[in-house]
N, C-alpha and C positions, 0 to 999 in steps of 0.2 A: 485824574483817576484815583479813587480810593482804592484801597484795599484793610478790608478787619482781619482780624487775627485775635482768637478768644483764648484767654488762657486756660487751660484745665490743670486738672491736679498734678501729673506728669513733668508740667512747666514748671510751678512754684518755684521762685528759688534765683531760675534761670537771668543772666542778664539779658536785656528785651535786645540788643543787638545780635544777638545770638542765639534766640529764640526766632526773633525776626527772618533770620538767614536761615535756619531751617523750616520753618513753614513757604517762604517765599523764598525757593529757590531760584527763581528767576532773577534773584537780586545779591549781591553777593553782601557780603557782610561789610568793607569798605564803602559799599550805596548806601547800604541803612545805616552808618554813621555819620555818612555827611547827611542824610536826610534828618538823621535825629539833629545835626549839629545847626539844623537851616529853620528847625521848630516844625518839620514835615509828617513829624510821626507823636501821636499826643492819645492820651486816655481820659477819657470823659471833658473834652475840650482842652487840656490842660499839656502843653509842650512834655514830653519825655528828656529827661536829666538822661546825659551820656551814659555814665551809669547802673542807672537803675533798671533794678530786678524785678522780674514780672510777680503779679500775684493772682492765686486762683478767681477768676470771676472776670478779668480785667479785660476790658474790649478795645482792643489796641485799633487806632486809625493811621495807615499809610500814605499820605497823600503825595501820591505822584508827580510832578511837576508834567503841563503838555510836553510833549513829545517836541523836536525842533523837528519842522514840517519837513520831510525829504520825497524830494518827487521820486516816485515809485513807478518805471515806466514795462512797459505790454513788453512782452518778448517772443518772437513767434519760434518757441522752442515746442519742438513733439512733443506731444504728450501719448500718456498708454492711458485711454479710458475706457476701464471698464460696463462701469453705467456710467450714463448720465438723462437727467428730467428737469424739470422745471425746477427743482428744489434742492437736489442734490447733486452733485457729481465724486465716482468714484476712481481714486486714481491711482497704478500702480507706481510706484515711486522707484526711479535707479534708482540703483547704489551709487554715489556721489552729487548726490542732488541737496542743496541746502533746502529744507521747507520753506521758508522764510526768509526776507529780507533783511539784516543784520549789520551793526558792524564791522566792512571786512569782505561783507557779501550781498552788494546793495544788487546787483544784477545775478543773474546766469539760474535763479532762483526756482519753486514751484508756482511760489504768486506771481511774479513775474511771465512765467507761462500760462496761468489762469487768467492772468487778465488781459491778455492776448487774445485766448480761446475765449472766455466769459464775456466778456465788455463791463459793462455794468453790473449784470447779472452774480453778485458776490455781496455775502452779508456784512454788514459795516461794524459786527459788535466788537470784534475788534482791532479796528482800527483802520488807517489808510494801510499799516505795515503789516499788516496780517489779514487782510480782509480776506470770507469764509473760510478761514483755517482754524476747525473745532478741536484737532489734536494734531500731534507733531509726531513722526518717526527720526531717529538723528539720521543724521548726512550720511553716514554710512553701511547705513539699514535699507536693503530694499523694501519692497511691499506697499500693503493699502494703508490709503487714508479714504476717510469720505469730507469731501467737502462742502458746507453750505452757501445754498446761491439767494438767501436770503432771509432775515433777522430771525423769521418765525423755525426756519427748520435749523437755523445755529442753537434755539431756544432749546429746541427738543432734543437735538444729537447731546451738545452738551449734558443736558440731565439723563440722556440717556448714561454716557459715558460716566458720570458724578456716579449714580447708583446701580452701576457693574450691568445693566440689562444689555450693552451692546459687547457685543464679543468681540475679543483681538486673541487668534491664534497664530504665534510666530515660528519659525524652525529652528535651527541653527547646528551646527555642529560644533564638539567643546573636546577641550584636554580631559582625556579620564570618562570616568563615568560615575554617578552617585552610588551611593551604596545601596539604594533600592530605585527601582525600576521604573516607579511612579510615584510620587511624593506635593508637598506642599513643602514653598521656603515660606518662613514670616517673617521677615525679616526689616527694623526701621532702616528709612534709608534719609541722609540729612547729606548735605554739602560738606564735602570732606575740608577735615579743619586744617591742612595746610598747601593742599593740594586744588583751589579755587576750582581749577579745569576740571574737578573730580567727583563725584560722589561717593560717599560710603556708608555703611552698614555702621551707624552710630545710635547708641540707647537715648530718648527721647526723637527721634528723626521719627518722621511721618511714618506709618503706618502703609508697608509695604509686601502684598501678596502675592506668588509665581508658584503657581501650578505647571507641573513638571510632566510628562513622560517619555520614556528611553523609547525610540524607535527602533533603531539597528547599534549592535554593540560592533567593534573593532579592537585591534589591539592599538590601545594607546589615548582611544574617541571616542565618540559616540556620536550618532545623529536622534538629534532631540525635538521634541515637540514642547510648546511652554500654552498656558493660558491665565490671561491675566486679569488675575481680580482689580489691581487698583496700578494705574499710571504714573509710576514715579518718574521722575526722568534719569536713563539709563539706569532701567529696575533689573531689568535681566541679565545684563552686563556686571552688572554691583552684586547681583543675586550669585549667580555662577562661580565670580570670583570668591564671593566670601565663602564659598564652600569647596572651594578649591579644584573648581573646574573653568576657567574661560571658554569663553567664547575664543578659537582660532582667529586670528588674524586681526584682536583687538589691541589697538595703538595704548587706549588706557591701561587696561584690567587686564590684559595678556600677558606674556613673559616677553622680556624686551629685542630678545632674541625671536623671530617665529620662521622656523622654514617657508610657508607659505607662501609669502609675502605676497597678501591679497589686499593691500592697502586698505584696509578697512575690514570691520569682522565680518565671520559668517554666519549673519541672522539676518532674518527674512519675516516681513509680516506676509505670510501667506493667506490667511481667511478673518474674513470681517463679517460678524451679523451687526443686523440692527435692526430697530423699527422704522418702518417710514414718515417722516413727519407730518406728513397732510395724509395717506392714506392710510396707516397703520399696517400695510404690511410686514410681514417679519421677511427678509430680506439677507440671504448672507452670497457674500461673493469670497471667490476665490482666483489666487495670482499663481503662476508656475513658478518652480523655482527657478531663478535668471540664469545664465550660463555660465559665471564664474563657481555658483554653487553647484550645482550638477555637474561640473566639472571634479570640484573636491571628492563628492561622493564617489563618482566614478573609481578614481584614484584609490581611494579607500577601498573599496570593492575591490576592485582588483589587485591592490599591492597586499590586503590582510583578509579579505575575505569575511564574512559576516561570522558572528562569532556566537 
């Protein structure tokens, strides 16, 4: 599998290991050295020097080596679905659910229970390990994903998703509350440089947007509503924190101490729009919030009362 990576002005400068590691977070920065070091990653045909710093114009190629085949078997775990049709299916995801196959988390998985429920029925773009998984919630975010049941509607969710037309509205409740009520964060967001497991808010990191507004204030909280312009992964997590509000109950971005102790935060993908890929409908669904969460609120309500 390829992957390009174009440099702009912003890059200039930058060494491509580390330019590499922020565009392609999916890869940590120790992979795109061994990959530079195997002659994997090269500009205009030409092997990339350990080294060497990127330059404006420069159309970086990452070529991936196949995948080592891992059988990926059906799991007939419940599922919560929302919708489903010939082309899509929508689904609300626990909280504790890996999306994806991985290592560390070959089973117990949501592919795993789609191709259970699915059969065949799942688009291949990509891959045996992912098949129709068009975007990702983490493991410990409940809420919707839609997934495609085949190549043409992966085509379209994906660009829907690329240029912002499909909606992801999530909840969450956080330490504090911002100083205004309803705002935009813009903030780049890049793999945090020593903390692998981490992301953060670093100048040059991709190009990261979280539309904000306060629901209910409390003393000490707040319950929050976000909408997101662009998918970084854990944008809102990274967002929150860098402004000095987490998310309750995040193992990363939290204070390492949390009363709560709700093994994982509290955010929630509650509403999804999209288009539909064969018929164009505009289409948005919505997920309750799960019982660990409404629980919290509760709590809140009644220990401080709406503020």
């Amino acid at each position: 599998m390829k992957r390009l990576v174009k440099v702009t002005d912003g890059d200039t400068g930058k060494r491509i290991d580390k330019l590499l590691s922020e565009q392609l977070p999916d890869l940590t920065r120790s992979a795109i050295q061994h990959l530079i070091q195997d002659g994997c990653v090269t500009i205009s045909g030409s092997p990339v020097k350990k080294n060497a710093k990127a330059t404006v114009g420069d159309e970086i190629t990452v070529e991936l080596p196949e995948a080592k085949e891992v059988a990926i078997e059906p799991e007939n775990i419940p599922l919560d679905i929302v919708y489903e049709d010939n082309d899509i299916v929508v689904v609300n995801k626990p909280k504790g659910m890996v999306v994806h196959p991985a290592p560390g988390n070959w089973s117990g998985t949501l592919v795993n229970a789609l191709m259970y429920h699915c059969g065949d029925s799942l688009s291949g773009i990509n891959g045996e390990i992912r098949p129709g998984i068009v975007h990702r919630i983490d493991k410990d975010t409940s809420g919707l994903l839609v997934v495609a049941k085949n190549d043409k509607a992966h085509q379209s969710l994906a660009a829907q998703i690329k240029v912002h037309t499909a909606g992801r509205r999530y909840f969450a409740v956080v330490y504090g509350a911002p100083r205004e009520d309803k705002g935009t964060i813009h903030a780049p967001i890049a793999r945090h440089p020593v903390d692998r497991k981490k992301m953060a808010v670093l100048v040059g990191g991709r190009e990261a947007i979280t539309h904000y507004e306060v629901l209910e204030h409390y003393q000490g909280y707040c319950y929050i509503t976000f909408l997101l312009e662009t998918g970084r992964t854990h944008q809102i997590r990274v967002h929150m924190a860098h402004i000095g509000h987490p998310i309750i109950g995040d193992p990363l971005y939290g204070p390492s101490k949390d009363k709560w102790k709700l093994e994982g935060q509290c955010l929630h993908a509650g509403e999804l729009s999209l288009t539909h890929p064969v018929t164009g409908e505009r289409m948005t669904f919505q997920a309750p919030l799960p019982k660990y969460f409404d629980t919290v609120l509760q709590k809140l309500r009644n220990q401080y009362g709406e503020i």
